[in-house]
Phi, psi and omega in degrees: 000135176274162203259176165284317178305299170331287175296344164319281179321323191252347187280318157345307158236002167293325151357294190290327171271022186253013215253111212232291172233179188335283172320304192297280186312011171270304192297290145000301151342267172293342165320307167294340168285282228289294164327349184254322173302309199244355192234336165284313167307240220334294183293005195055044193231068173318337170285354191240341161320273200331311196298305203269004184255336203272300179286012157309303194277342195270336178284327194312289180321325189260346141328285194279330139352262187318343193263307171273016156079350175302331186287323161281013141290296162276352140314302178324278179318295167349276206304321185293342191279337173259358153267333185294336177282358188250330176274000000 
């Protein structure tokens, strides 16, 4: 019989091939760190914990970027700024 840790354990990358755009592989994304997230705990696997507890709030964040239109605003700014420095 399969456990609930088990599917956890396969949703994880199946997650990642279902992933098409930006947004959507950001959403996904993290779902899939939390499946990994709840499958290292079960599992003891502090090494593979720590990374994915470090990159959770940072996908979040890049998330919520894309969701409130901030992240091509400062892509914006970024490229001008490098261009009036190269120029």
């Amino acid at each position: 019989m399969i456990r609930v840790i088990d599917l956890v354990g396969y949703a994880a990358p199946m997650m990642v091939l279902l992933m098409t755009r930006e947004m959507i592989l950001r959403a996904l994304g993290m779902l899939s760190r939390v499946a990994v997230v709840i499958f290292s705990i079960v599992a003891c696997l502090l090494p593979v914990l720590l990374p994915h507890l470090i990159l959770l709030p940072m996908s979040a964040l890049r998330l919520w970027d894309i969701l409130t239109g901030t992240s091509s605003d400062s892509a914006k700014q970024q490229a001008e700024w490098l261009r009036q420095k190269g120029g």
